[in-house]
C-alpha positions in Angstrom: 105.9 27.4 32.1 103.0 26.8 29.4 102.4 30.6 28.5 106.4 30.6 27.7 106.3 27.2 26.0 103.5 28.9 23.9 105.4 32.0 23.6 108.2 30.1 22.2 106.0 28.2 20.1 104.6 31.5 18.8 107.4 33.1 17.5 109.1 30.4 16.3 106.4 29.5 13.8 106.7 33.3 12.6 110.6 33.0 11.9 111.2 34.4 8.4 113.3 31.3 7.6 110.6 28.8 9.0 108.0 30.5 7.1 109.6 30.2 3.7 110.4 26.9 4.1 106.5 26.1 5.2 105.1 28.5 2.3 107.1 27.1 -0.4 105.7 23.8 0.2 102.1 25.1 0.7 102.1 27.8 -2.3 101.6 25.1 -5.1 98.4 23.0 -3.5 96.9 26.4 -2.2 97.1 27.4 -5.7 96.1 24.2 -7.1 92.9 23.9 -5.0 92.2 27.6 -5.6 92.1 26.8 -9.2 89.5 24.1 -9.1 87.3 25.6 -6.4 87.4 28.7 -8.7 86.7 26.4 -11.9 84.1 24.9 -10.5 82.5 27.9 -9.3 82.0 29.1 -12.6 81.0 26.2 -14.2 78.4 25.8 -11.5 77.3 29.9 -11.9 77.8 30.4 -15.5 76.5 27.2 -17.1 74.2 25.3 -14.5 72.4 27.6 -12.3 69.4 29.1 -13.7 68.5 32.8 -14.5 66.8 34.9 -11.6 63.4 35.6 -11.9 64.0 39.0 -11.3 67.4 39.7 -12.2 67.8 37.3 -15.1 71.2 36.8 -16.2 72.4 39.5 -13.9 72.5 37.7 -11.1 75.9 36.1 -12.1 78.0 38.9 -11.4 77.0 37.9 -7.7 79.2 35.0 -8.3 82.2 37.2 -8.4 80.6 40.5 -6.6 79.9 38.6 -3.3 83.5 37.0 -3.0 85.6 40.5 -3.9 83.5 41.8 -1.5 84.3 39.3 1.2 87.6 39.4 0.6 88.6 42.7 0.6 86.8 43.4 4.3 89.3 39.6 5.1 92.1 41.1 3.8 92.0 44.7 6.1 90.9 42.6 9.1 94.2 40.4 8.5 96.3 43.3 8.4 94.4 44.8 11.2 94.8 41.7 13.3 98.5 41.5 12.1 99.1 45.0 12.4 98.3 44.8 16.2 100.6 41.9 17.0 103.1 43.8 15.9 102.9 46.2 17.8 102.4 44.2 20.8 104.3 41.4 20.8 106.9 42.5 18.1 106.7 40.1 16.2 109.5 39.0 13.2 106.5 38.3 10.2 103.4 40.5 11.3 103.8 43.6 9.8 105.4 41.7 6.7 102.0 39.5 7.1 99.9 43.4 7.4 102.5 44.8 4.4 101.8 41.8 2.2 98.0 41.7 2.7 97.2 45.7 1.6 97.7 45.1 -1.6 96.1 42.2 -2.2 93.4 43.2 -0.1 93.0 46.5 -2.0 92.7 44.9 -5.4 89.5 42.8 -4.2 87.9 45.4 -2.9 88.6 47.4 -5.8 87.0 44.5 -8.1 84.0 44.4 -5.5 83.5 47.9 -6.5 84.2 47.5 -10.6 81.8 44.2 -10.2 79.0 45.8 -8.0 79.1 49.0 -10.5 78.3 46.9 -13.2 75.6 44.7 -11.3 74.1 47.8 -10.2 73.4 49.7 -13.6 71.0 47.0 -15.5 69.0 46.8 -12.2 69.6 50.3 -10.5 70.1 52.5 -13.3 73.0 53.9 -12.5 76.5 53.0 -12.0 76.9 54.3 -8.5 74.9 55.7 -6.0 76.0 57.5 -1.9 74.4 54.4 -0.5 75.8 53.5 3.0 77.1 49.8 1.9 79.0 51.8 -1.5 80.3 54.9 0.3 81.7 52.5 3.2 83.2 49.9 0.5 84.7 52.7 -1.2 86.3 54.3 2.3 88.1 51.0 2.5 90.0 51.3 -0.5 90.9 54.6 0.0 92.4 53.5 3.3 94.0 50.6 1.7 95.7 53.3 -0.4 96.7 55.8 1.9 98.2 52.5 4.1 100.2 51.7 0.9 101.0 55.3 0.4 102.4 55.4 4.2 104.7 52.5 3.8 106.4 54.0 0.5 106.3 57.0 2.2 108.8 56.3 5.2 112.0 54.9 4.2 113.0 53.2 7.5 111.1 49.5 7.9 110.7 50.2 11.8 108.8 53.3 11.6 106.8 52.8 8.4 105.3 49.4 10.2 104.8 51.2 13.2 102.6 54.5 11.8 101.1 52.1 8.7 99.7 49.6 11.9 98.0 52.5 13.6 96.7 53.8 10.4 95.4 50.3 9.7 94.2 49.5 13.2 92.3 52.6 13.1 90.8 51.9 9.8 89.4 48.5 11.3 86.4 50.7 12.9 85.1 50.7 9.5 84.5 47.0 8.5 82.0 46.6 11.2 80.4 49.9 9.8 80.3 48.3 6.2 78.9 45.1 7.3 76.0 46.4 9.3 75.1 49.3 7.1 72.4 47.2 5.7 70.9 47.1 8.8 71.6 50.6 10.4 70.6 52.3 7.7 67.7 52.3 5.1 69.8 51.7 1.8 69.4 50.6 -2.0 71.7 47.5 -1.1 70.5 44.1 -0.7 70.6 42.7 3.2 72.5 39.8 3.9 71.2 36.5 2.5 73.6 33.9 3.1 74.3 34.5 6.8 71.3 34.5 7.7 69.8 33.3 12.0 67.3 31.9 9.8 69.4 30.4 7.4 70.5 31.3 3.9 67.9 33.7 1.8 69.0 32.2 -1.9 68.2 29.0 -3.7 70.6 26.0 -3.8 71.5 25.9 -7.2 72.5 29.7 -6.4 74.3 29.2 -3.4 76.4 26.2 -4.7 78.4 28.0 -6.6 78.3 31.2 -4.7 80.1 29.1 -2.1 82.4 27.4 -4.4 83.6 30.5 -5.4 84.0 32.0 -2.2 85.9 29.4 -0.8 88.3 29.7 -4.2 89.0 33.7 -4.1 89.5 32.6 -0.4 92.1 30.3 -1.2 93.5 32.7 -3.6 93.7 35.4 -1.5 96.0 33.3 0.9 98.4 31.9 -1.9 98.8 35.3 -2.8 99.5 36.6 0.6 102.2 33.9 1.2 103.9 34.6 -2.7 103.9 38.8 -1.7 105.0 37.7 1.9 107.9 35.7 0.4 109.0 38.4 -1.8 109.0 41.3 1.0 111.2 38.6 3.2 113.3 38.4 0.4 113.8 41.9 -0.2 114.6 42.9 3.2 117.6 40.6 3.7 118.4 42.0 0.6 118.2 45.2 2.0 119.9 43.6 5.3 122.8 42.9 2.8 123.5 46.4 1.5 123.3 47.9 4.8 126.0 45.5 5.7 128.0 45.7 2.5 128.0 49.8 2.6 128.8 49.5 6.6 131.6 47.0 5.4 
């Protein structure tokens, strides 16, 4: 009786008409604190945290590199997580959830790339380079684009999410291979220094803002996963409509 009371529980909170009723009154303060997590951020890394010693001023692209970065391996693993609920338990919002979050997804990583090129010519030399971390960031938006490209693709909602979830599901093997590529392989890219066993590698008046900025994008990311969720429930009862109307 309590797995079907949870059952219950679980798809009711993913009913199209209870989520946009939730979102719209979440979309404003998500945004809001998104805002001043974000001003703060760059307050903190642009005006009161000192130069490196050996990057100099450099070092603030980190402030935006590290959360793009983050955020677009978050936003494939939420439409991989999403993406497999929908194909197990059907449910009504998660491959609208999957649908909503490639985009998004795909522009951070996108921006990781743009902000790490950037980064890496004063203190590489160059503006890209094969390296394991790059190559596997840069696999990630190409299947962010060829997960987009399969949804346009297939005209019929049912069979788009169905082939764009087992795209995207198998796609998930290479997060893990982006995150550890640091440590598997011998690579120009830095190892991890903020989750760290023994604790974070980077001074506090570095990882202030770093964090502030994280937890921002973070909170961004979500607002605009509810705002592109909204609009794709929105356009399929639209699309509900004219199916109607023309069988009418």
């Amino acid at each position: 009786m309590s797995d079907l009371t949870f059952t219950q529980r679980f798809h009711a909170f993913a009913n199209p008409a209870r989520f946009m009723a939730l979102s719209a009154r979440w979309l404003w303060p998500l945004g809001t604190v998104s805002f001043v997590l974000i001003a703060a951020g760059l307050w903190f890394g642009l005006i009161v945290s000192p130069a490196d010693y050996q990057q100099g001023e450099s070092v603030r692209i980190m402030y935006v590199h590290v959360p793009m970065a983050w955020l677009g391996m978050l936003g494939y693993m939420v439409m991989a997580g999403a993406s497999l609920v929908a194909l197990v338990f059907r449910h009504p919002l998660a491959d609208v959830c999957a649908k909503a979050a490639a985009p998004v997804g795909a522009v951070f990583c996108f921006l990781a790339l743009v902000t790490g090129a950037i980064w890496g010519k004063p203190m590489w030399g160059t503006w890209w380079v094969w390296d394991a971390r790059l190559t596997s960031m840069l696999i990630l938006l190409f299947l962010y684009l060829g997960y987009i490209a399969l949804w346009a693709t297939i005209e019929e909602p049912v069979r788009a999410g169905r082939a764009a979830a087992v795209l995207a599901l198998i796609g998930s093997i290479n997060v893990p291979v982006i995150h550890y590529s640091v440590v598997w392989w011998n690579t120009l890219h830095q190892p991890a220094s903020v989750f760290r066993v023994d604790g974070p590698q980077i001074a506090g008046a570095m990882l202030t803002p770093l964090l502030l900025m994280a937890v921002g994008f973070t909170f961004l990311f979500v607002t605009l996963l509810m705002v592109r969720m909204r609009s794709e429930v929105l356009r399929r009862r639209v699309r509900a409509l004219l199916l109607a109307t023309a069988e009418a």
